[in-house]
C-alpha positions as CSV (number, residue, x, y, z in Angstrom):
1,X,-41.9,1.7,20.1
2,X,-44.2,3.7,17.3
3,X,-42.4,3.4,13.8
4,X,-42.1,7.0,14.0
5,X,-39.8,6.3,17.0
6,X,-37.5,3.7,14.9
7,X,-35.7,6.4,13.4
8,X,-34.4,8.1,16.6
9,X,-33.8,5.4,18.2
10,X,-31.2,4.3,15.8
11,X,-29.5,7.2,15.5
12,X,-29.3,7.3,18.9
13,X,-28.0,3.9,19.0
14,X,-25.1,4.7,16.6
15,X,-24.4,7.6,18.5
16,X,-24.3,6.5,22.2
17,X,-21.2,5.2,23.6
18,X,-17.4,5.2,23.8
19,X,-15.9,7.5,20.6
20,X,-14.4,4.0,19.6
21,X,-17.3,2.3,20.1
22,X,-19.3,4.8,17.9
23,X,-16.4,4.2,15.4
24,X,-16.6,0.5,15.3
25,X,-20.6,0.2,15.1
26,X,-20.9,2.8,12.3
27,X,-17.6,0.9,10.3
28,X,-19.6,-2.5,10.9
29,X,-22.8,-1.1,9.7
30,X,-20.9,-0.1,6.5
31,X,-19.0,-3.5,6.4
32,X,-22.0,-5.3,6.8
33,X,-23.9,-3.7,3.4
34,X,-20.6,-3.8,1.8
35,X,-19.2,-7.4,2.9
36,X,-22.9,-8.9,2.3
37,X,-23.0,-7.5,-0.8
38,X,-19.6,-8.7,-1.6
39,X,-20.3,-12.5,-0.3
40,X,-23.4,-12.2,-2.8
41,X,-21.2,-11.6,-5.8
42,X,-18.8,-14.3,-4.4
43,X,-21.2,-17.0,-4.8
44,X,-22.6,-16.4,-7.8
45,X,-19.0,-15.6,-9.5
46,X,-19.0,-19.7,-8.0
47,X,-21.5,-20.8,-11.0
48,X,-21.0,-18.3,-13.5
49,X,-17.3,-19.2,-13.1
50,X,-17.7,-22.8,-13.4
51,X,-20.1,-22.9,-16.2
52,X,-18.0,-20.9,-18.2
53,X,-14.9,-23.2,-18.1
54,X,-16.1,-26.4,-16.6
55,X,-15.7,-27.6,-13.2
56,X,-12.0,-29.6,-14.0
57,X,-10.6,-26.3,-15.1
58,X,-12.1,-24.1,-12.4
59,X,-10.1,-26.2,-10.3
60,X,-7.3,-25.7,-12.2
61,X,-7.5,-21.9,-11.7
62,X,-8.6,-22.3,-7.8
63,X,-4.9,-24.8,-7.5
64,X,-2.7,-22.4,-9.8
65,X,-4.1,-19.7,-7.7
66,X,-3.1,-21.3,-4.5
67,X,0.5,-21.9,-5.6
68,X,0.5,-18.4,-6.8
69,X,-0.2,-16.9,-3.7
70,X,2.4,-18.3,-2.0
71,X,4.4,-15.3,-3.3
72,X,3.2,-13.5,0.1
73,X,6.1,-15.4,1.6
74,X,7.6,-11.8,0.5
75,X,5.7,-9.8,2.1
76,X,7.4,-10.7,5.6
77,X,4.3,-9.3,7.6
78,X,5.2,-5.8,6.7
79,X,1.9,-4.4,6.2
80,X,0.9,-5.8,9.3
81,X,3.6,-4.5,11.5
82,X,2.1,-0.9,9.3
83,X,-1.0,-1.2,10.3
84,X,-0.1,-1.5,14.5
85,X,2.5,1.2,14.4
86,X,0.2,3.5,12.1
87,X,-2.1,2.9,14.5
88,X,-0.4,3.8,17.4
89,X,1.3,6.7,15.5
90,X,-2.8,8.3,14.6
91,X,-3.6,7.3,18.9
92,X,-0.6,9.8,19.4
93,X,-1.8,12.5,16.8
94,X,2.1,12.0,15.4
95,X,1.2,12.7,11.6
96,X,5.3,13.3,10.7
97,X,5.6,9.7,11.7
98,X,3.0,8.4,9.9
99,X,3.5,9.8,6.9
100,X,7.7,8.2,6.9
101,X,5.7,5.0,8.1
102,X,3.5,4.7,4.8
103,X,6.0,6.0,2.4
104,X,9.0,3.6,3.5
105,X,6.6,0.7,4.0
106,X,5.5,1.2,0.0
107,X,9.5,1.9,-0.8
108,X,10.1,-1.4,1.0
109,X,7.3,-3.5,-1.0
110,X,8.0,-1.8,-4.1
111,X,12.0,-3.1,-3.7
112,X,10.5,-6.6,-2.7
113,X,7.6,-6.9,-5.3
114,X,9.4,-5.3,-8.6
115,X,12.3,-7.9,-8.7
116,X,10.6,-10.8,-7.8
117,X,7.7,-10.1,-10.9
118,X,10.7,-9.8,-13.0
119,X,12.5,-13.3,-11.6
120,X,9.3,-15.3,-12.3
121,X,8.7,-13.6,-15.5
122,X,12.0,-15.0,-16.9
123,X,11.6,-18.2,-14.7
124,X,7.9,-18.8,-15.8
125,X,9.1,-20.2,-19.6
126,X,11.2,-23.1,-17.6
127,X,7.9,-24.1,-15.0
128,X,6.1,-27.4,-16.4
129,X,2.4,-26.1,-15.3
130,X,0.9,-29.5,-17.2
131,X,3.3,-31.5,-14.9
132,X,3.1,-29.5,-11.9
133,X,-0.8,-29.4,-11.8
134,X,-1.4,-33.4,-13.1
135,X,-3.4,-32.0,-16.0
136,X,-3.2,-32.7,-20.1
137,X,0.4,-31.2,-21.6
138,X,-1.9,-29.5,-24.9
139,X,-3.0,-27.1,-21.5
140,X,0.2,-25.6,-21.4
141,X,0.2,-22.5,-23.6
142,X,-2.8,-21.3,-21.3
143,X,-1.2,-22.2,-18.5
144,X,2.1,-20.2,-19.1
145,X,-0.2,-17.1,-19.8
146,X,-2.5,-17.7,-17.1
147,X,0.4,-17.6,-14.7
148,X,2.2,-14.3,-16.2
149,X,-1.2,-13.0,-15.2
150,X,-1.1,-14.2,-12.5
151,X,2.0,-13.3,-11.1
152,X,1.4,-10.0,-12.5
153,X,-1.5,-9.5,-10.5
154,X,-0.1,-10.8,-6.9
155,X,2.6,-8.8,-7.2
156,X,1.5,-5.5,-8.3
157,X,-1.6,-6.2,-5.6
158,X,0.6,-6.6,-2.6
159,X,2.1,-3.2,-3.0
160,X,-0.9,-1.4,-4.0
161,X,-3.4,-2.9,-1.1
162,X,-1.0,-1.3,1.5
163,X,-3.9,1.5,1.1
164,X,-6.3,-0.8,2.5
165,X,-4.4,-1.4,5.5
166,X,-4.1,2.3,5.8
167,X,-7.9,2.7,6.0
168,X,-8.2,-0.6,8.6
169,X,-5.1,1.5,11.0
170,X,-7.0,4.5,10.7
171,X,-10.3,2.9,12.0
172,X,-12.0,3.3,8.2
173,X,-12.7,-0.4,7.9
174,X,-16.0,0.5,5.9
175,X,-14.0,2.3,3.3
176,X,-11.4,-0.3,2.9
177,X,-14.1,-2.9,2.1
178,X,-15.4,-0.9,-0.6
179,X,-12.7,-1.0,-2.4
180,X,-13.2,-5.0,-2.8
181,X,-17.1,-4.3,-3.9
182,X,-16.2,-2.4,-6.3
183,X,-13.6,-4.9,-7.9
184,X,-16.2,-7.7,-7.4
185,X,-18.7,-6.2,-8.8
186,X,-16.6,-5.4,-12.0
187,X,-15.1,-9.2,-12.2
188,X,-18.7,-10.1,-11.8
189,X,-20.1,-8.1,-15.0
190,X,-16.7,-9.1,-17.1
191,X,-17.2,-12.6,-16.5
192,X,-21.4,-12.5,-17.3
193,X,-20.0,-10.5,-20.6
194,X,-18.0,-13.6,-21.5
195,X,-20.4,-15.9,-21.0
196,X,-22.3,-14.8,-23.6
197,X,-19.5,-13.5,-26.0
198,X,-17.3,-15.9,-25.3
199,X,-16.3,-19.7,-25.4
200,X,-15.1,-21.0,-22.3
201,X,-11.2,-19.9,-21.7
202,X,-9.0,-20.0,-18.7
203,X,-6.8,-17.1,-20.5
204,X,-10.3,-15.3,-20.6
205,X,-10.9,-15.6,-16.9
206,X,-7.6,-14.5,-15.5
207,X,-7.9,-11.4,-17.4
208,X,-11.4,-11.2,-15.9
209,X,-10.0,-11.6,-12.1
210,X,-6.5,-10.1,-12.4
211,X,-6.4,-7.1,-14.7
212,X,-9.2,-4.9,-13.7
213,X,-8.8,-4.9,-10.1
214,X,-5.5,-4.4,-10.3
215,X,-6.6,-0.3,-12.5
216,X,-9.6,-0.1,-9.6
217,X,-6.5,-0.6,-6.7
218,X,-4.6,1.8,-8.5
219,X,-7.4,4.4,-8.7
220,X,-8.2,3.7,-5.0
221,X,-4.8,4.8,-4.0
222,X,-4.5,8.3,-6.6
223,X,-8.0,9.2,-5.0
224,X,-7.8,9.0,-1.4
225,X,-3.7,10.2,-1.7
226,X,-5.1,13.2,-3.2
227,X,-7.8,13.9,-0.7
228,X,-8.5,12.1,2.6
229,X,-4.8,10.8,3.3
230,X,-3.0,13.8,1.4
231,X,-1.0,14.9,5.0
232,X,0.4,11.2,4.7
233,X,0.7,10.2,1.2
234,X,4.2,8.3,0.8
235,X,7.3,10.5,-1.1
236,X,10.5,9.5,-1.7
237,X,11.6,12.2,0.9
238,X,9.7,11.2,3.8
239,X,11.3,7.3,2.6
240,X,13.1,6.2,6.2
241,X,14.6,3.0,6.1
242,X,15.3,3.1,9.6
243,X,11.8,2.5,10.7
244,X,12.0,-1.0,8.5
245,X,13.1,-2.5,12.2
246,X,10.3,-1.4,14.3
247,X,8.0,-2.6,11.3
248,X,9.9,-6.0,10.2
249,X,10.2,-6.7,14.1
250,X,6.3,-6.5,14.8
251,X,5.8,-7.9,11.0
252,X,8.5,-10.7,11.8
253,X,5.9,-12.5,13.7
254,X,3.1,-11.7,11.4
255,X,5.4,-13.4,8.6
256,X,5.8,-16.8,10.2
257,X,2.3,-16.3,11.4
258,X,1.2,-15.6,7.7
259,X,3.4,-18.7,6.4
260,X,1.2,-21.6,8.8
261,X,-1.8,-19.9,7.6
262,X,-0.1,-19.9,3.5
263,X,0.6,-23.8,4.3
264,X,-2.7,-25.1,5.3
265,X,-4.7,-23.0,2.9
266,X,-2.8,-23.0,0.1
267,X,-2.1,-26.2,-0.2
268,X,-4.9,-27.8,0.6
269,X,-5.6,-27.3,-3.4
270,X,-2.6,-28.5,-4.3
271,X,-2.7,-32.2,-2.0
272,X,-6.5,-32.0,-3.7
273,X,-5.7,-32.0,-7.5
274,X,-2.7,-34.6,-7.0
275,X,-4.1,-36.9,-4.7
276,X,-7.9,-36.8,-6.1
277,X,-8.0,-34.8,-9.2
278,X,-9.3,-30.8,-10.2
279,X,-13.4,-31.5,-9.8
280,X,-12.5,-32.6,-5.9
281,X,-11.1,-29.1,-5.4
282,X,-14.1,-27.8,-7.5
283,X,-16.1,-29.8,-4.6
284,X,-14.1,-28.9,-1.7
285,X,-14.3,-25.0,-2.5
286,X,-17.7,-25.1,-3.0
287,X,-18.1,-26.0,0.2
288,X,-15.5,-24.3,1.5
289,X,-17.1,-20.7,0.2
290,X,-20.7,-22.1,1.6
291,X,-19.7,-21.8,5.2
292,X,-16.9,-19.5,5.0
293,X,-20.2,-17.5,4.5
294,X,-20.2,-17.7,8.2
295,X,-16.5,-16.7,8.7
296,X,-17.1,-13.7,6.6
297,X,-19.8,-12.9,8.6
298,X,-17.8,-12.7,11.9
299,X,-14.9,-11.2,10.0
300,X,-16.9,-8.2,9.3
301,X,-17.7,-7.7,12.5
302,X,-14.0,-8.7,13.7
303,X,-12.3,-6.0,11.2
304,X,-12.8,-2.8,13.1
305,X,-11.9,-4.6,16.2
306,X,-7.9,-4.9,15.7
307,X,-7.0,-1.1,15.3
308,X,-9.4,0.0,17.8
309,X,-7.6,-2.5,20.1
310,X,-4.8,-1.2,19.6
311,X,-5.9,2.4,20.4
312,X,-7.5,0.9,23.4
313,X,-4.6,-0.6,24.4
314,X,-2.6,2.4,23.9
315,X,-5.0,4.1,26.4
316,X,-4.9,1.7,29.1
317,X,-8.4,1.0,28.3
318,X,-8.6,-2.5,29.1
319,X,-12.5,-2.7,30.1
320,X,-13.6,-1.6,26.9
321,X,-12.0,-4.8,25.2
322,X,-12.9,-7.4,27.9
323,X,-16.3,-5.9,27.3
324,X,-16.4,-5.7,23.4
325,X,-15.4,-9.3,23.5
326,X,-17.9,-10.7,25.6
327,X,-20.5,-9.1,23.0
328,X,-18.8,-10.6,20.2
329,X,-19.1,-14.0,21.9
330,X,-22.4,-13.5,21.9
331,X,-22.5,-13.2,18.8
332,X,-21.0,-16.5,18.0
333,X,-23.5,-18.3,19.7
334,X,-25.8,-17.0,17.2
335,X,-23.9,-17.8,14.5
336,X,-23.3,-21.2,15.3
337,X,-27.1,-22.2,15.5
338,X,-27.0,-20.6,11.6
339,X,-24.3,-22.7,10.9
340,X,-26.2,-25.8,11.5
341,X,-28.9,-24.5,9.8
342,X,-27.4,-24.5,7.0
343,X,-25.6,-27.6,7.4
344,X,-29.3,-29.3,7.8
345,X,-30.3,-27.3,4.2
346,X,-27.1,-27.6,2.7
347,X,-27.9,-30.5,0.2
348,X,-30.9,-28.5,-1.7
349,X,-29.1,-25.3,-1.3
350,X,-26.0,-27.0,-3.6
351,X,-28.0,-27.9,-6.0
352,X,-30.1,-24.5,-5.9
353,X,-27.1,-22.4,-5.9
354,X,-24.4,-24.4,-8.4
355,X,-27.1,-26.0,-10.7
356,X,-24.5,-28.8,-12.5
357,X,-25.7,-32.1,-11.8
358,X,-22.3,-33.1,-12.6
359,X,-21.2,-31.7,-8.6
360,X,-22.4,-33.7,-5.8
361,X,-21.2,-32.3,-2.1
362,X,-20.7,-35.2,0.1
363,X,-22.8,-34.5,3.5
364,X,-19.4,-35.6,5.4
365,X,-17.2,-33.0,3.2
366,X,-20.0,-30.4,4.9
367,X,-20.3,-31.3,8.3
368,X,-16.3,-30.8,8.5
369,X,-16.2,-27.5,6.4
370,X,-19.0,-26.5,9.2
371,X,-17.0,-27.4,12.5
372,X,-14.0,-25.9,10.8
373,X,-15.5,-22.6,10.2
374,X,-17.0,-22.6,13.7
375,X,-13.7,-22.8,15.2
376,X,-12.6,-20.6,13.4
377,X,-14.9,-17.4,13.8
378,X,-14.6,-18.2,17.3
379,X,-10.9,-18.1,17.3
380,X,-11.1,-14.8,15.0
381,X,-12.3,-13.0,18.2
382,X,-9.1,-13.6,20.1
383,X,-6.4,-13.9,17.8
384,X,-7.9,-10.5,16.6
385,X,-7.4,-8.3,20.1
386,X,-4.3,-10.3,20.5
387,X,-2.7,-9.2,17.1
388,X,-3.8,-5.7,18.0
389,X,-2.0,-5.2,20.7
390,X,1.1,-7.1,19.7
391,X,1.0,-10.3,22.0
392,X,2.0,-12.6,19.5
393,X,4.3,-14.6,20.9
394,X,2.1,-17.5,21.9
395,X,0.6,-17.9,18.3
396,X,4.4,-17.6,16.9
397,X,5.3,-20.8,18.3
398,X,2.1,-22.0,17.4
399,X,2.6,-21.1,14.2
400,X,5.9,-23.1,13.8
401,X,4.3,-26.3,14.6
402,X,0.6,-25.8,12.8
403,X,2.0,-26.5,9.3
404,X,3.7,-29.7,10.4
405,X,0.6,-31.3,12.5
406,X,-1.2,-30.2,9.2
407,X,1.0,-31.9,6.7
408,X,1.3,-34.7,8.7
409,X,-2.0,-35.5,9.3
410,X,-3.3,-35.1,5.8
411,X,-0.6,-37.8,5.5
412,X,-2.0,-40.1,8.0
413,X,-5.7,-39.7,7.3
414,X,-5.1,-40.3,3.6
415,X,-2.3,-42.6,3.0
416,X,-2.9,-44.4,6.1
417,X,-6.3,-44.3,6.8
418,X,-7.7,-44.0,3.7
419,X,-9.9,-40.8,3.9
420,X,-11.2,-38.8,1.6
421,X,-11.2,-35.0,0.9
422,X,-12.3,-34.6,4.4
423,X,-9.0,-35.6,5.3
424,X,-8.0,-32.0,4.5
425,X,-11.0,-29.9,6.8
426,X,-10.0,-32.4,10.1
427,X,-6.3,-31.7,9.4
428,X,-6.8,-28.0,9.0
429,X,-9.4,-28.0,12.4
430,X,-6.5,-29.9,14.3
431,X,-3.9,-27.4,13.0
432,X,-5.5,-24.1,13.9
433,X,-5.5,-25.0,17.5
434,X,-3.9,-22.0,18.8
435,X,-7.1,-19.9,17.5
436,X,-10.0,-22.1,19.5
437,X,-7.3,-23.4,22.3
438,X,-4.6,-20.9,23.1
439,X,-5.5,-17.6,22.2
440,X,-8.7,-17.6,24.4
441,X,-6.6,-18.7,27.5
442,X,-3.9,-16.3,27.0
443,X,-6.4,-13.5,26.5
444,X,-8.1,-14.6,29.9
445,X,-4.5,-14.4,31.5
446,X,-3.7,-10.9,30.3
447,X,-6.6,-9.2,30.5
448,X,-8.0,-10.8,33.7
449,X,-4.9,-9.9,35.5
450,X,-5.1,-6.1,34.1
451,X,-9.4,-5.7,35.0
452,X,-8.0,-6.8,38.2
453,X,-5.2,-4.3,38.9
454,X,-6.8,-1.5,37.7
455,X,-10.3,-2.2,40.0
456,X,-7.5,-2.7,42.8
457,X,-6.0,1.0,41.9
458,X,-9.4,2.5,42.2
């Protein structure tokens, strides 16, 4: 092929196919500049972050956080139950629909989200942070603040991001990720400003994180309700609280789904700092964001995949996702012979990337971040075109158990057996067994069957 040629050739590339297909390659194309970009930033907010207030306290922030974020207990999966029946509503051309879909999915959040930022405002003066987090009691003017922030922020976040799920039901995955650039990018340039401006402040960086992204959210949603989205921008008079079941029974699932995942993540940082103090969770999410680098990278790919499932599925079209999941498998392959590339690199790449001699990454705490990871991206893949087309059943009643085999193992491997921080990765692999176990044999089951019929039909 002449160089002249190359050009062509792509846009014939990006052009050739299934409309959906066409969709998802020019949304991962736009994920991939986007998302790369974005994991960029992410690692070096890592150093910036921890030189500026030491590596105890960014483990204090990474912990409070985690506890904060538990507050998506309230969501009860309702942006995820939007985000199927949007997309089924778009497949159908129903526009009426999807308009009383986003406005009384906002109306819903807004009634959810509102009083519970004023509850922990008042309850937030009574909260022992100091105690709570094992650290010194002169840390707990900060920490009250910190938290308002903080609570601020989740809150106000969880209703405004609904226009990101918008963008993902509506096959604009690109667009959606944009949106996170752009608040990276400014976190990134506040925090650089206060490292040189600045002494290092906890209070400082929670402004840093919380408060602008929260104005860039709220621009993203005037902008495209005013252009792209205007035939489906929420009012009060298209609010119908009817449509809350068909959403809370889909996002029913989603929530307990939402709470395993909430449990092992979340407090992960939180058995860290009490069991082994806040520079272990500095250790533990540095390595953690190193090969979640590979998690992101299947994710992008993985993003477009769930609503155009669902349209698929709404069309019968069950070849085109037995087929788009053999490629991403594929893909997996590749990325697992990364992974273990880095693993092999990972030692000079710490000390390259972090630059404190202070933080040393145990080779063990690595090799279980990297099986983790692995497992993970490859149960993306599944658990992806299974939440798109609703089966969730299966991962459910997964879902009620994960949290306990997690819990309980950290227990065992800790107390018992006396292991370290890796104790948490081996817990979390075991846990998530649903994603590299289940999923892949119910999505064998159902679609295997349905391949089957329909070659029988024709």
């Amino acid at each position: 092929m002449t160089l002249k040629k190359i050009p062509s050739y792509i846009k014939t590339y990006f052009n050739k196919g299934h409309k959906r297909s066409v969709q998802a390659k020019k949304n991962i194309i736009g994920l991939l500049i986007s998302k790369s970009l974005g994991i960029t930033i992410s690692l070096l907010l890592v150093p910036l972050t921890i030189n500026y207030v030491s590596p105890a306290n960014y483990g204090i922030w990474i912990t409070l956080s985690s506890m904060v974020a538990w507050m998506s207990f309230f969501d009860i999966g309702i942006n995820n139950g939007l985000r199927n029946k949007l997309s089924d509503s778009f497949a159908h051309s129903d526009l009426e629909l999807s308009q009383k879909l986003v406005s009384t999915t906002y109306a819903i959040l807004s009634l959810i989200f509102i009083p519970l930022l004023i509850i922990l405002v008042l309850l937030n003066p009574y909260l022992n942070w100091p105690s709570i987090l094992h650290v010194p009691k002169d840390m707990a003017h900060d920490l009250y603040l910190v938290s308002l922030i903080l609570f601020s922020y989740f809150c106000l976040r969880f209703i405004l991001s609904t226009i990101n799920i918008i963008l993902l039901a509506t096959q604009k995955a690109a667009q959606a990720s944009y949106e996170g650039l752009i608040e990276q990018i400014a976190s990134l340039l506040i925090i650089f400003i206060l490292t040189k401006t600045t002494a290092g402040s906890l209070l400082n960086l929670s402004i840093a994180l919380c408060v602008s992204p929260i104005f860039i959210l709220l621009g993203y949603n005037f902008f495209l309700f005013n252009r792209k989205y205007k035939n489906i921008a929420p009012k009060f008079s298209k609010v119908d609280f009817a449509l809350g079941k068909s959403l809370f029974s889909l996002g029913l699932q989603f929530f307990v789904i939402q709470i395993a995942g909430i449990i092992q993540f979340q407090t992960a940082n939180i058995i860290l700092i009490r069991y082994f103090g806040p520079s272990e969770v500095t250790n533990y999410n540095i390595a953690f964001k190193y090969f979640s680098v590979l998690t992101m990278f299947m994710s992008i790919l993985l993003t477009p995949l769930w609503s155009a499932v669902t349209e698929a599925y709404a069309k019968n079209d069950y070849q085109w996702i037995t087929g788009t999941v053999r490629k991403y498998n594929r893909l997996g392959i590749m990325i697992f012979f990364v992974g273990i590339i880095m693993l092999l690199y990972s030692e000079p790449i710490y000390r390259l990337w972090i630059n404190n001699s202070h933080i040393v990454i145990p080779f063990e705490l690595s090799f279980w971040m990297l099986i983790f990871n692995l497992t993970y991206a490859y149960g993306g893949i599944y658990c992806g075109v299974l939440n798109g087309i609703g089966a969730l059943k299966i991962q459910f009643i997964a879902c009620l158990f994960s949290p306990f085999i997690f819990l309980a193992l950290c227990y065992l491997l800790i107390h018992i057996y006396g292991f370290g921080v890796s104790a948490i990765v081996i817990s979390s692999i075991v846990a998530n067994f649903n994603g590299y176990l289940l999923a892949p044999l119910q999505f064998r089951k159902l679609f295997l069957r349905k391949t089957k019929s329909l070659q029988t039909i024709g």
